[in-house]
Every structure is written in structure tokens, then in C-alpha cells.
N, C-alpha and C positions, 0 to 999 in steps of 0.2 A: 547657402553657407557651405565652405569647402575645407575639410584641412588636408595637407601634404605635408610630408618631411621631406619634399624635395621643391626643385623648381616645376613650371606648369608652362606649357608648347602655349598656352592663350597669351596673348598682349594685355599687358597690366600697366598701372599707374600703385607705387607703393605709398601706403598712406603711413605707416609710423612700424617702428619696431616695438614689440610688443613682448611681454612677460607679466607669468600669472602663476601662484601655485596652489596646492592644495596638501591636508594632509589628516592621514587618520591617526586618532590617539590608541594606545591600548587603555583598558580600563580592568575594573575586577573579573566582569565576566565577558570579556570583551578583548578580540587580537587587534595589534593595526595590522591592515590592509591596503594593499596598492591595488588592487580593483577597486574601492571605495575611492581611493586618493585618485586616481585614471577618472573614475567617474565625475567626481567634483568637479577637478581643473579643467576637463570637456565644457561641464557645465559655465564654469568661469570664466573661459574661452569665448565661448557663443555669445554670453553676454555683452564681454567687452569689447570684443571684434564689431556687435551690431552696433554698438553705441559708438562705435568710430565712422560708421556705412562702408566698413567693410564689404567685400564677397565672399573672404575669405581669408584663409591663413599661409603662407607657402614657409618654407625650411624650417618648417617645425622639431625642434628641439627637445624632447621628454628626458629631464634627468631624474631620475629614482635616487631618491636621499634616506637612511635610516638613522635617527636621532635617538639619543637615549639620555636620558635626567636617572635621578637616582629612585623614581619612582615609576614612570611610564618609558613604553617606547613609541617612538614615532616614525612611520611610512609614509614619506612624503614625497612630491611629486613636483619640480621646480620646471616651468614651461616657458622657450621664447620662440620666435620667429618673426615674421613681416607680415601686418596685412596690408593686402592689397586690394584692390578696384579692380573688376575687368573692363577692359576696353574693348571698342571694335574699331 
């Protein structure tokens, strides 16, 4: 499993464009975080990449979003790109 935020010199077949996010809450004793939201969406990623038989991911997109309600705030992390297959 590969990710890039760019294209890749290897010969691919694109299987679908792809989008996923993640995001941390604040709480009482507790910040949001974009290390945690970064962690997740990685995680989010891997799973849903396998489950297409992905290889990988190429022009990976990370946008950092901060949401706020009138009680918490939110660090979140909205993800797209392409997986693809390699080929030979």
C-alpha cells in the first residue's frame, strides 16, 4: 500500500476516485487535534483503498478543516485522490 500527493513514473490501471475523512472533537479535558484527525483518515484510507484491491493511492489531497458549534471545536481532515492498481 502506497500513498502520494502526486502522480507515480510506474504504469497503473485507475480503479475509482476516492474520498474519506476524519475528525477530532474537543471535549472538557480534551483539545482537537490534527495529529489524531491525520491518524484516523491514514487509517480510513488503508481500509478503504484494500477493500477496492487497490495498491494504492496517487494525487492525494489533505484538506484541514476547523469547525466550531457553540459548544465544541472540531479538527478535521477531509481526504481525496485516485486508487489505482499497478500494472507491468
Amino acid at each position: 500500500m502506497f500513498f502520494s500527493t502526486g502522480d507515480i513514473k510506474e504504469k497503473y490501471e485507475i480503479i475509482d476516485v476516492i474520498m474519506t475523512h476524519s475528525q477530532s472533537e474537543s471535549g472538557f479535558f480534551k483539545q482537537a487535534n490534527y495529529n489524531e484527525s491525520f491518524k484516523n483518515v491514514n487509517v480510513s484510507l488503508t481500509q478503504l483503498v484494500t477493500g477496492l484491491g487497490a495498491d494504492g493511492v496517487i494525487n492525494l489531497n489533505y484538506e484541514p478543516q476547523m469547525l466550531l458549534d457553540s459548544k465544541r471545536t472540531y479538527a478535521g481532515i477531509f481526504v481525496t485522490g485516485t486508487a489505482v492498481r499497478l500494472v507491468n
